[in-house]
C-alpha positions, 0 to 999 in steps of 0.5 A: 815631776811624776807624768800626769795619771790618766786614771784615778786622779783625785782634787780639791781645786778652789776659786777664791773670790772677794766679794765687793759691798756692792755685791760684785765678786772679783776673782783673786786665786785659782788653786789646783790641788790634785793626787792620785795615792800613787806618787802624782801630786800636783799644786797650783795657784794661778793669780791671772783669771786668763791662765786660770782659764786655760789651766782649768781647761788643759787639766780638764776641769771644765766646770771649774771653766765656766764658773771662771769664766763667769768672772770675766763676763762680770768684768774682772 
């Protein structure tokens, strides 16, 4: 696997969530997906909320954090 990038890095990251018919949103998959044209690609898809977390957080994806977070607090 090519070393992380410090520059230049690109993403399609998603949450994927169902939502419940009574209107609760249950968090099912984080999917990270980022490249930098150069060589550096990196897939992942994280089933457990608290890794997700974690992971969103080690890579820097801080908005993705919270919107993760979100699930926990709604009692996922």
């Amino acid at each position: 696997m090519t070393d992380r990038p410090t520059q230049g890095i690109q993403s399609t990251n998603r949450i994927q969530f169902e939502t419940t018919p009574e209107g609760k949103k249950v968090f099912r998959e984080y999917w990270v997906n980022e490249w930098d044209g150069k060589g550096y690609q990196l897939s992942e898809h994280i089933k457990d909320l608290d890794q997700a977390i974690k992971r969103s957080k080690e890579l820097g994806y801080r908005d993705n954090a919270k919107k993760l977070e979100q699930f926990r607090q709604d009692g996922n």
